[in-house]
N, CA, C and O atoms as CSV, one atom per row, in Angstrom:
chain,resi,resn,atom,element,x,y,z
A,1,UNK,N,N,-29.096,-3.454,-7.021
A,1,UNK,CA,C,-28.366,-4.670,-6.739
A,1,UNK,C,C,-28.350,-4.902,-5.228
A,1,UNK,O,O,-28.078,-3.943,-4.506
A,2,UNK,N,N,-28.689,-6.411,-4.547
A,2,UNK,CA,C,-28.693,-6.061,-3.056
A,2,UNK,C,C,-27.371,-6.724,-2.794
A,2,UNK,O,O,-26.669,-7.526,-3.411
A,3,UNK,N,N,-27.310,-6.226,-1.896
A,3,UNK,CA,C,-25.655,-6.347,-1.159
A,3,UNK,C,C,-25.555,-6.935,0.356
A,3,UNK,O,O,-25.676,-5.911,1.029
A,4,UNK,N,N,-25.422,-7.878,1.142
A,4,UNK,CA,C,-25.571,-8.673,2.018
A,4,UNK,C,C,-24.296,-7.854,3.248
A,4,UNK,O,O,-23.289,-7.307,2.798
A,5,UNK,N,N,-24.464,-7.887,4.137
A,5,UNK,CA,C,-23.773,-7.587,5.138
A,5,UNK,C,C,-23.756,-8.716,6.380
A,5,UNK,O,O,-22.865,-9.514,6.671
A,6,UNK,N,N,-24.942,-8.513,6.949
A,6,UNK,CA,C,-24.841,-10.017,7.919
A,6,UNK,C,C,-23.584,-9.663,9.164
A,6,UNK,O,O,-22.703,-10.418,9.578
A,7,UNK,N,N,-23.923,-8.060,9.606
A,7,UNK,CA,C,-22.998,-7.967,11.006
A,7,UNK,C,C,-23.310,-6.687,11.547
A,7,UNK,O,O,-24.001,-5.993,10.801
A,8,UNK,N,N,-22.987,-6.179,12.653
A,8,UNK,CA,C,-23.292,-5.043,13.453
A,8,UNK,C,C,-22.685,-3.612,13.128
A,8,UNK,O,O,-21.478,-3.375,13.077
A,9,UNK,N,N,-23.512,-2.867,12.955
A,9,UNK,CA,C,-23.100,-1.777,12.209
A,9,UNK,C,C,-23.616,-0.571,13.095
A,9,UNK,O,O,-24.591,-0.632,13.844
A,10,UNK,N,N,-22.716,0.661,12.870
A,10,UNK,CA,C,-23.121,1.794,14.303
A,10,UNK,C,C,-24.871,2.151,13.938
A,10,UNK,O,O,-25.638,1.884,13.013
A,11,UNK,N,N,-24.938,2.747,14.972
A,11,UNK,CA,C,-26.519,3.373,14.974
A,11,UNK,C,C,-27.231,3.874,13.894
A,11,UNK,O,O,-28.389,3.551,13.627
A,12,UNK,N,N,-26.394,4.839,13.129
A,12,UNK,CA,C,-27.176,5.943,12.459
A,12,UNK,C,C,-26.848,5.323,10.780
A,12,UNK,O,O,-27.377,5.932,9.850
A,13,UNK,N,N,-26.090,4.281,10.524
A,13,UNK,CA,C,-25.984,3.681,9.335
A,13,UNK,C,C,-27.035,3.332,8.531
A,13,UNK,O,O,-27.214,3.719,7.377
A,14,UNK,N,N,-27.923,2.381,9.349
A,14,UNK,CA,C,-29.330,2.225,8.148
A,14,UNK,C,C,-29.917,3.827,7.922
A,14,UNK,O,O,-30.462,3.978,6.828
A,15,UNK,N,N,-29.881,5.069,8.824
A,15,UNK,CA,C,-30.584,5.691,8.540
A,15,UNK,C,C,-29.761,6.493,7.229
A,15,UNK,O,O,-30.414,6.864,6.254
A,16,UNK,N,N,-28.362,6.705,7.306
A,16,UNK,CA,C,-28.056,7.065,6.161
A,16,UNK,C,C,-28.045,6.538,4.928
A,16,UNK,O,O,-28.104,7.091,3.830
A,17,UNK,N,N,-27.960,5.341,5.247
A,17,UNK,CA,C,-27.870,3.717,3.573
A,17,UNK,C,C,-29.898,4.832,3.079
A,17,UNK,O,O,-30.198,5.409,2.034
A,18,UNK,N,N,-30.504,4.704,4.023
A,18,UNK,CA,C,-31.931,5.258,3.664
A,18,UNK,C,C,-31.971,6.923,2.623
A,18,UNK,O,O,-32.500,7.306,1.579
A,19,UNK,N,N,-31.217,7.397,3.507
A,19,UNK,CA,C,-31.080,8.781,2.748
A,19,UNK,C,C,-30.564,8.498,1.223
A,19,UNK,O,O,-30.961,9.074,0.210
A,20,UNK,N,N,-29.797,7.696,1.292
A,20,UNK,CA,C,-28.886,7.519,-0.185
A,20,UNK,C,C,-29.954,6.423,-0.794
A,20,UNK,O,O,-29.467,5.530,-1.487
A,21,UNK,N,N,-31.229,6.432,-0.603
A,21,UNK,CA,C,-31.992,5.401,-1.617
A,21,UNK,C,C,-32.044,3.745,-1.590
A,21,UNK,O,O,-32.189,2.763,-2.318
A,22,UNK,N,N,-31.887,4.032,-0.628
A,22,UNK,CA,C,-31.133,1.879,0.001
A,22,UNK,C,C,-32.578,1.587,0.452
A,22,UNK,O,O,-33.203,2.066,1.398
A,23,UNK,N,N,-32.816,1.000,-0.142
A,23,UNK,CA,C,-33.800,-0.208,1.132
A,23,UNK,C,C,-33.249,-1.349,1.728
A,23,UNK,O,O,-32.644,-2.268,1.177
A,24,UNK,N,N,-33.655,-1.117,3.498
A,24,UNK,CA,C,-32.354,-1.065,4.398
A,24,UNK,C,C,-33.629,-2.316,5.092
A,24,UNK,O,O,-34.816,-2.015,5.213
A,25,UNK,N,N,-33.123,-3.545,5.434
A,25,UNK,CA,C,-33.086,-4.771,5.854
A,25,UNK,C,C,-32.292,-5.006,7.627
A,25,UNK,O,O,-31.262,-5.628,7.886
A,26,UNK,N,N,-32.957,-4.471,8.322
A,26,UNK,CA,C,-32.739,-4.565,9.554
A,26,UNK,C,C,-33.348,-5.308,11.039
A,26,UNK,O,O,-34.539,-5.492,11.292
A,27,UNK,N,N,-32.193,-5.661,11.901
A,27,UNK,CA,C,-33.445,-5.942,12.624
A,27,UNK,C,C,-32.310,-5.945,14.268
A,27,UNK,O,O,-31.091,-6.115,14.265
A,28,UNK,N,N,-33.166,-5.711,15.473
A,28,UNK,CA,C,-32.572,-5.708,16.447
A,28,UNK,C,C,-32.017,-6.730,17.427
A,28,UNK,O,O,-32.824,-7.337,18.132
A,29,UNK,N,N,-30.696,-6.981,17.539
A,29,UNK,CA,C,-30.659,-8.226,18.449
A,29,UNK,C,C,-30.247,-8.865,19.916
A,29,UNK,O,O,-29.660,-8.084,20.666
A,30,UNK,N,N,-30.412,-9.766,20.245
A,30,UNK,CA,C,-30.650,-10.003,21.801
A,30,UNK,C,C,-29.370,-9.562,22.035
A,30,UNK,O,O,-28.372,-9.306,21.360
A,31,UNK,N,N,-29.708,-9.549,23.238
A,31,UNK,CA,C,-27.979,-9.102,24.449
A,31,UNK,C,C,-26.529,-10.226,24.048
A,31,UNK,O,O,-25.333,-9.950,24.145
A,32,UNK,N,N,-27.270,-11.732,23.513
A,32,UNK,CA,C,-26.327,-12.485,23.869
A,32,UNK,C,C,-25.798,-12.414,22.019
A,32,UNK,O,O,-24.640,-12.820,21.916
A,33,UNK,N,N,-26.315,-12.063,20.876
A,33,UNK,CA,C,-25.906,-12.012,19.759
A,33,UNK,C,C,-25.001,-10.603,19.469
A,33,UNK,O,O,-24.021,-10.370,18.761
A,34,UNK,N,N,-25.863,-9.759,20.410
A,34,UNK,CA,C,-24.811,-8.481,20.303
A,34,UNK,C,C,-23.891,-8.110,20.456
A,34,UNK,O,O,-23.209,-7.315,19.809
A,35,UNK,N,N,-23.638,-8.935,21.853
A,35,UNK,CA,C,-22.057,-9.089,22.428
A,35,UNK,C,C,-21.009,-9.999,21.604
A,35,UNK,O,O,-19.797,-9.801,21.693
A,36,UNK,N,N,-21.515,-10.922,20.867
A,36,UNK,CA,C,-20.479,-11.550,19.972
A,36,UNK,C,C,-20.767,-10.787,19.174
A,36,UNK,O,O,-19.774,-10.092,18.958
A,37,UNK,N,N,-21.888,-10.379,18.353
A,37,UNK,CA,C,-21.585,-9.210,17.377
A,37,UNK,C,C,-20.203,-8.360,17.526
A,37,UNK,O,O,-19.413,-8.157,16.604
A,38,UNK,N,N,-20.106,-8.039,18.467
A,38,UNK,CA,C,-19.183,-6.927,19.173
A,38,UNK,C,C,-17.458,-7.591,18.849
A,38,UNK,O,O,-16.425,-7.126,18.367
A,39,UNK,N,N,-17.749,-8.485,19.239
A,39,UNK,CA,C,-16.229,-8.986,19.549
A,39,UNK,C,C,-15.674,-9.558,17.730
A,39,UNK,O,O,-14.605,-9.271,17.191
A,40,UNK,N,N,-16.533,-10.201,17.285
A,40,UNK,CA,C,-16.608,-10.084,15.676
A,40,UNK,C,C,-16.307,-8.956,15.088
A,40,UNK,O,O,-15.389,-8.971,14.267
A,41,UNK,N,N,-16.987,-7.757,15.362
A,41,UNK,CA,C,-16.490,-6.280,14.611
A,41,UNK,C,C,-15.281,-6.185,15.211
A,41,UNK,O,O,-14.433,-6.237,14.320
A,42,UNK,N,N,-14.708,-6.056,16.418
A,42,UNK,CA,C,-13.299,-6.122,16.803
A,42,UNK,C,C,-12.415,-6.741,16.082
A,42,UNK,O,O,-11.340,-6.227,15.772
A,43,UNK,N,N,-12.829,-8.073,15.697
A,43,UNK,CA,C,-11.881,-8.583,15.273
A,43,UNK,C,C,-11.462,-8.050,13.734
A,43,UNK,O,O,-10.317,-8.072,13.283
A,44,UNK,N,N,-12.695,-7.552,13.017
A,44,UNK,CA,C,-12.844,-7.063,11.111
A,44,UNK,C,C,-12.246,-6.069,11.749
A,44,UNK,O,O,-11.199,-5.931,11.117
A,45,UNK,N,N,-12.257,-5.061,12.854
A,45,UNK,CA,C,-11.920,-3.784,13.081
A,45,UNK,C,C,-10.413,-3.601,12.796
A,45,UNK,O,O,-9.762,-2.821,12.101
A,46,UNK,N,N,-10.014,-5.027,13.923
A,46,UNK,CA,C,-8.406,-4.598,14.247
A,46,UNK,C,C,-7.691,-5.425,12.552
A,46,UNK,O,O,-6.615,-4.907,12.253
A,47,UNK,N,N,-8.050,-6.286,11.772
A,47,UNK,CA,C,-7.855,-6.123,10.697
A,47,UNK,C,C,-7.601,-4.893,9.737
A,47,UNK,O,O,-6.527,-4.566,9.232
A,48,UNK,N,N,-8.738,-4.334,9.612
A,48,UNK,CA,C,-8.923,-3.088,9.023
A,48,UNK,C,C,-7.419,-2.249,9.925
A,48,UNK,O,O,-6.445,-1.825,9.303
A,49,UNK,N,N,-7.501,-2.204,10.795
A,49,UNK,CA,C,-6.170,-1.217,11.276
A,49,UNK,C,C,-5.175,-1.858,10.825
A,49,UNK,O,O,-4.291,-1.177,10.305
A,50,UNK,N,N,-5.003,-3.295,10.872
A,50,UNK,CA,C,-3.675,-3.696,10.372
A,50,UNK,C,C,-3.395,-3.025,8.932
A,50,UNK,O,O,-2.341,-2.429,8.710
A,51,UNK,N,N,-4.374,-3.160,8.009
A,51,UNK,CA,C,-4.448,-2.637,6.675
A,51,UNK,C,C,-3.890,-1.300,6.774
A,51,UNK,O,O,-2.882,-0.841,6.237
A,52,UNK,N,N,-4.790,-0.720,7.615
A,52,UNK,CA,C,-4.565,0.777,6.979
A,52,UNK,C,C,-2.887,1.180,7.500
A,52,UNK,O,O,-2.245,1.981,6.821
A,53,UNK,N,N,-2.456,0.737,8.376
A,53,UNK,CA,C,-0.800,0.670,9.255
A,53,UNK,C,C,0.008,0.650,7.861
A,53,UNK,O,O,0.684,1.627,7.539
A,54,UNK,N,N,-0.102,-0.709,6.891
A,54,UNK,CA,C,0.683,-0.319,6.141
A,54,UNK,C,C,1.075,0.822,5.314
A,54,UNK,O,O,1.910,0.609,4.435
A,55,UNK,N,N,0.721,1.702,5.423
A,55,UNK,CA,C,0.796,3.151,4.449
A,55,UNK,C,C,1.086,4.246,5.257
A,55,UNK,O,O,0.134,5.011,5.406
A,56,UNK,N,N,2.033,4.522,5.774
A,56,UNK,CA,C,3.184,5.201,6.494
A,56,UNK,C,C,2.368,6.866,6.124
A,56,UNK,O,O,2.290,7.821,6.896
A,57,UNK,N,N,1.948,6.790,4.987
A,57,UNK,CA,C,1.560,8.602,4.741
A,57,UNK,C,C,-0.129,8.713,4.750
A,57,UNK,O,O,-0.818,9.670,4.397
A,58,UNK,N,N,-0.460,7.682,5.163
A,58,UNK,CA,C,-2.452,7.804,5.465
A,58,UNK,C,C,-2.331,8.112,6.881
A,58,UNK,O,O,-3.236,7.365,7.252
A,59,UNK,N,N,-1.930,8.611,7.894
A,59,UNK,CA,C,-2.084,8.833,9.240
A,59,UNK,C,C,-3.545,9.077,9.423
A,59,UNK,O,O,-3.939,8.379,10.357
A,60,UNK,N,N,-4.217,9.578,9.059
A,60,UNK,CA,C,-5.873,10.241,8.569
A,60,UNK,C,C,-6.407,9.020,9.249
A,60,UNK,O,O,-6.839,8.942,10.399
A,61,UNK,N,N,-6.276,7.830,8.104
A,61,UNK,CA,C,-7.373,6.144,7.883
A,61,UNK,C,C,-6.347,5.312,8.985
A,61,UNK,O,O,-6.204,4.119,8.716
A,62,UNK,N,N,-5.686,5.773,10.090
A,62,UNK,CA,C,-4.815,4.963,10.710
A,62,UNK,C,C,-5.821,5.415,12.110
A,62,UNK,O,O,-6.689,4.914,12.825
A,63,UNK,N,N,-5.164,6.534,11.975
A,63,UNK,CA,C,-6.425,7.538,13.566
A,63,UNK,C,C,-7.920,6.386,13.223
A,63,UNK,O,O,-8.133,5.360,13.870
A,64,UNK,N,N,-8.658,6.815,12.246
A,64,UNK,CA,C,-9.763,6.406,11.768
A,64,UNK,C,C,-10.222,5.266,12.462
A,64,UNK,O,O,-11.168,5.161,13.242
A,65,UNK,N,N,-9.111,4.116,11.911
A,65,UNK,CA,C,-9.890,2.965,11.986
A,65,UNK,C,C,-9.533,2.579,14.001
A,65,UNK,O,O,-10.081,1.664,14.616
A,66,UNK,N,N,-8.586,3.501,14.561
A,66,UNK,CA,C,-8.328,3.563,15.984
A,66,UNK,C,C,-9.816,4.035,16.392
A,66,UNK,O,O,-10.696,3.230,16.698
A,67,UNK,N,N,-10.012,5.567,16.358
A,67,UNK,CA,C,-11.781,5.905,16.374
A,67,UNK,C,C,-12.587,4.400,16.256
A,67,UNK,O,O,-13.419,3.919,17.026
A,68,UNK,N,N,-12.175,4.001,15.345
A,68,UNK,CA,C,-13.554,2.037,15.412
A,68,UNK,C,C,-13.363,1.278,16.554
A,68,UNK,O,O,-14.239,0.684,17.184
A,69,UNK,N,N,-11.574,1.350,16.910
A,69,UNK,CA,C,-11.879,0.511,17.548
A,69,UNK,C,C,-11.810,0.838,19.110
A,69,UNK,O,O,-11.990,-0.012,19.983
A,70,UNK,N,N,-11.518,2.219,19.350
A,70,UNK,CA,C,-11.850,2.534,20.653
A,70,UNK,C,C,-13.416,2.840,21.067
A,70,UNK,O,O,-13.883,3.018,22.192
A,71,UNK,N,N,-14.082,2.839,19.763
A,71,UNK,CA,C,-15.343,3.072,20.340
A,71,UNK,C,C,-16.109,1.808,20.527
A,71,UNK,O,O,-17.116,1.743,21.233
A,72,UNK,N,N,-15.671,0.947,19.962
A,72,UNK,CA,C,-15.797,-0.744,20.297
A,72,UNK,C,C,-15.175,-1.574,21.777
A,72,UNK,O,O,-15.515,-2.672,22.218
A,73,UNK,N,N,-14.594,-1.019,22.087
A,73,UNK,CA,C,-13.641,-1.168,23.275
A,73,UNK,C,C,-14.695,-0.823,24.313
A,73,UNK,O,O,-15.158,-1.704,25.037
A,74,UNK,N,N,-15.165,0.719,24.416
A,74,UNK,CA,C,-15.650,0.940,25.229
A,74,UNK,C,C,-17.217,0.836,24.981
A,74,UNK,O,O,-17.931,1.815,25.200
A,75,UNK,N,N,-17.737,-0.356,24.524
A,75,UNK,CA,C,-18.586,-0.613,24.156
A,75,UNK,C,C,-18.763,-1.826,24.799
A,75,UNK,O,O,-19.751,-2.091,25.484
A,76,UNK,N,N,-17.570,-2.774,24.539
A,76,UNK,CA,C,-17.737,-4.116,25.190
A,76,UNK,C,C,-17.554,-4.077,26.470
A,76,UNK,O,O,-18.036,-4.943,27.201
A,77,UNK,N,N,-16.746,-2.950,26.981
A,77,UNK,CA,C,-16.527,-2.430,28.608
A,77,UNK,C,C,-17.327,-2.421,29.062
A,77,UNK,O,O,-17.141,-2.504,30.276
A,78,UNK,N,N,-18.835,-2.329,28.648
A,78,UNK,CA,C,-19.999,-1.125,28.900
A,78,UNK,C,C,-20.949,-2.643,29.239
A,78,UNK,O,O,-21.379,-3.080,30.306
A,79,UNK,N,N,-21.048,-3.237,27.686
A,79,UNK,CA,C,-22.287,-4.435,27.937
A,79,UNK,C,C,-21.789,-5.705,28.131
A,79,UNK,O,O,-22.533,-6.677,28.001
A,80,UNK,N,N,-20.344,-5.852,28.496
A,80,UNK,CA,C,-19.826,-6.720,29.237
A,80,UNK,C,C,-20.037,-6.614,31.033
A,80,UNK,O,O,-19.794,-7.423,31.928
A,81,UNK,N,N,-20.463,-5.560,31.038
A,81,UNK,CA,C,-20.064,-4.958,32.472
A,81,UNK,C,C,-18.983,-5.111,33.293
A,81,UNK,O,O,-18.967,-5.450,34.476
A,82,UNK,N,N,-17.849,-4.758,32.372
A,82,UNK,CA,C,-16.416,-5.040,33.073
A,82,UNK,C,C,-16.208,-3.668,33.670
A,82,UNK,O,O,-17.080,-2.808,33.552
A,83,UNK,N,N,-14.959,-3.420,34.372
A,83,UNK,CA,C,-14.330,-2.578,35.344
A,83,UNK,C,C,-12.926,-1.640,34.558
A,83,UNK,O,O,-11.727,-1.915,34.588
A,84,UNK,N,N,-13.609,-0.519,33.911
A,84,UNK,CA,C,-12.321,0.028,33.260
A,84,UNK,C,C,-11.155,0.472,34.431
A,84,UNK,O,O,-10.071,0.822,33.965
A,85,UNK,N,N,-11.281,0.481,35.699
A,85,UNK,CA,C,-10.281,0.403,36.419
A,85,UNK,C,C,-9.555,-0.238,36.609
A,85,UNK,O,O,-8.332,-0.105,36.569
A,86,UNK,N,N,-10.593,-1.602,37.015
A,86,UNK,CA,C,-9.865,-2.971,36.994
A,86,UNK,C,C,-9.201,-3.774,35.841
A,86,UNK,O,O,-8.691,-4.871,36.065
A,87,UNK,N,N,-9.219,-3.035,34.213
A,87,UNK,CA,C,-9.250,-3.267,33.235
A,87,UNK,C,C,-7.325,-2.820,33.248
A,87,UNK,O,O,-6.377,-3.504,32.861
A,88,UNK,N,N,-7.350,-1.163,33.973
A,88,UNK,CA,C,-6.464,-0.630,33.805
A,88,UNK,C,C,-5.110,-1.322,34.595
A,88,UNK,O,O,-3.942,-1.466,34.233
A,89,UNK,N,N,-5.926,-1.722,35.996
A,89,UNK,CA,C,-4.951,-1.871,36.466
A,89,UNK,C,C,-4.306,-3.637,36.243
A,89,UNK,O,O,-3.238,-4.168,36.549
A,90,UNK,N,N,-5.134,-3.967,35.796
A,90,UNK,CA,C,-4.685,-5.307,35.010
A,90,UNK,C,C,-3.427,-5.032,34.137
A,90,UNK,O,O,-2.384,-5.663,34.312
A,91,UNK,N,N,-3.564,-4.067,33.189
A,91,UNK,CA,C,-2.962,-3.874,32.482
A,91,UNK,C,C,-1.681,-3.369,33.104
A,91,UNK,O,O,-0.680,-3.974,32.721
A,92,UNK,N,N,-1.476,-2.349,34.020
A,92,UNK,CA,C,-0.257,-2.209,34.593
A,92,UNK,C,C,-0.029,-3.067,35.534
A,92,UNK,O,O,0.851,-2.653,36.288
A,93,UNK,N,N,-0.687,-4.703,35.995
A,93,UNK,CA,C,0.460,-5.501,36.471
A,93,UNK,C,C,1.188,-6.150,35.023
A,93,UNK,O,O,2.413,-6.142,34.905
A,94,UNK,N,N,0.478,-6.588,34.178
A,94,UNK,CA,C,0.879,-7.061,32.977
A,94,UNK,C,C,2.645,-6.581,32.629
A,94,UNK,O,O,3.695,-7.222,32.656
A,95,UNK,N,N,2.261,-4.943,32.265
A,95,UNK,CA,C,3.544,-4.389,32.107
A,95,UNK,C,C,4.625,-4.748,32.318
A,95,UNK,O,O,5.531,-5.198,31.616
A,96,UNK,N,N,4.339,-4.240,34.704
A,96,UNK,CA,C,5.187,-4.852,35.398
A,96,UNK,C,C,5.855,-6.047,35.377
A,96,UNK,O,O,7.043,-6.130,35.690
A,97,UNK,N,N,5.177,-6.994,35.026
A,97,UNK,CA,C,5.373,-8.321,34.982
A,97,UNK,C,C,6.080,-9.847,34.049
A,97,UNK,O,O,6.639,-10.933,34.204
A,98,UNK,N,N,5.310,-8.514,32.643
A,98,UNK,CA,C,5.707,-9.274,31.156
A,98,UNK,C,C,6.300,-8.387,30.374
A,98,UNK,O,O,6.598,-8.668,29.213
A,99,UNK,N,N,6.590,-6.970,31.026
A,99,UNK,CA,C,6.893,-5.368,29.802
A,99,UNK,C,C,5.565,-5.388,29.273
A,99,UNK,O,O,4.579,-6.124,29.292
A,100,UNK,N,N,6.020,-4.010,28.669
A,100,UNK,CA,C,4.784,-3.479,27.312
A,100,UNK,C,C,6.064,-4.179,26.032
A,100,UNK,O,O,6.988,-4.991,26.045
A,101,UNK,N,N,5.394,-3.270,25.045
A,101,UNK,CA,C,5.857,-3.446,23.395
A,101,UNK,C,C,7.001,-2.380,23.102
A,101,UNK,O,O,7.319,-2.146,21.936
A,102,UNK,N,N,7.493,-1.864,23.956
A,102,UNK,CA,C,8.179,-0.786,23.637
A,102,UNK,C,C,10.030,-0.803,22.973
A,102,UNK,O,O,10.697,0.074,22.424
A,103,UNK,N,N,10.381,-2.421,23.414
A,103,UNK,CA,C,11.454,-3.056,22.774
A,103,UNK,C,C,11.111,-3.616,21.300
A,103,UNK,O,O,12.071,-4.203,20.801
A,104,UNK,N,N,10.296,-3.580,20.730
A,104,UNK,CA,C,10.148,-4.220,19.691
A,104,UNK,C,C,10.805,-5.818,19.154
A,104,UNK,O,O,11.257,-6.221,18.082
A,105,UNK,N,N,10.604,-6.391,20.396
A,105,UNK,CA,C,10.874,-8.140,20.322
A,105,UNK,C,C,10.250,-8.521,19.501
A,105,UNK,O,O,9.065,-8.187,19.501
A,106,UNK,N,N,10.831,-9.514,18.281
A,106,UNK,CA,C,10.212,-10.405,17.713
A,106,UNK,C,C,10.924,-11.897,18.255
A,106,UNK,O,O,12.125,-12.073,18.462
A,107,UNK,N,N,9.825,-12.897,18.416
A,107,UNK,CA,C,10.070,-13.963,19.232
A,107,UNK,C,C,10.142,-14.947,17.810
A,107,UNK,O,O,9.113,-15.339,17.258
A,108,UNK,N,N,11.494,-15.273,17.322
A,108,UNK,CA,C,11.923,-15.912,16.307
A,108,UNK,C,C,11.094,-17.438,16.898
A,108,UNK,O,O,9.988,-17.846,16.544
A,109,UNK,N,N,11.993,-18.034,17.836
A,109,UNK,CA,C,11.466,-19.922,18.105
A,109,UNK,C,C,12.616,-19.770,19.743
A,109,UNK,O,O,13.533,-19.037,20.116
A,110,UNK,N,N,11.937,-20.810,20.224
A,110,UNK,CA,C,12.770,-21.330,21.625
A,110,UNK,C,C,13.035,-22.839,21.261
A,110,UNK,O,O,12.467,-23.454,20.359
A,111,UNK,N,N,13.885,-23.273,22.017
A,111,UNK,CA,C,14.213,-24.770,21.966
A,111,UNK,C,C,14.009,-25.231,24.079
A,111,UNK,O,O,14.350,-24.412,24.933
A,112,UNK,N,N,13.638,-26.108,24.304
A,112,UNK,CA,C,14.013,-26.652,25.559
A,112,UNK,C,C,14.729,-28.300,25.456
A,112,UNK,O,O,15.095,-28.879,26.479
């Protein structure tokens, strides 16, 4: 039965779909499809984490789907050619500036 995918998948995947008897439909793509490739799997990624969050006793598939998406992170760091320093320290004016998440605010509505 063939089964359609139609998105970016790690390295060594077609070669295992191969081991398990798959005839594997591949092909390599430019710099500028890869990088939205990228940001697309981020987005199925951080889904997938939302999923797996709900289940308080899977800690296992919670780590897991973190492993996806830190290795995606530093992936787009990489062929974005951004500045994980400058990345960082972005992030600690942010903090400074707006807090982190560590109050657990939910922003009901404002009126002006």
């Amino acid at each position: 039965m063939k089964q359609r995918y139609g998105k970016l998948v790690r390295d060594l995947i077609p070669q295992k779909l191969r081991l398990d008897g798959f005839v594997v439909n591949e092909r390599e793509m430019d710099d500028d499809e890869y990088k939205r490739e990228l940001l697309y799997l981020l987005i199925e990624e951080a889904e997938n984490l939302r999923k797996a969050g709900y289940d308080p006793n899977n800690k296992e598939e919670l780590q897991s789907k973190m492993a996806d998406i830190f290795e995606l992170i530093e992936t787009i760091v990489k062929e974005f050619n951004l500045s994980k320093d400058e990345i960082e320290n972005l992030q600690a004016k942010k903090r400074a500036e707006e807090g982190g998440f560590e109050k657990k605010i939910f922003l009901e509505s404002t009126i002006k």
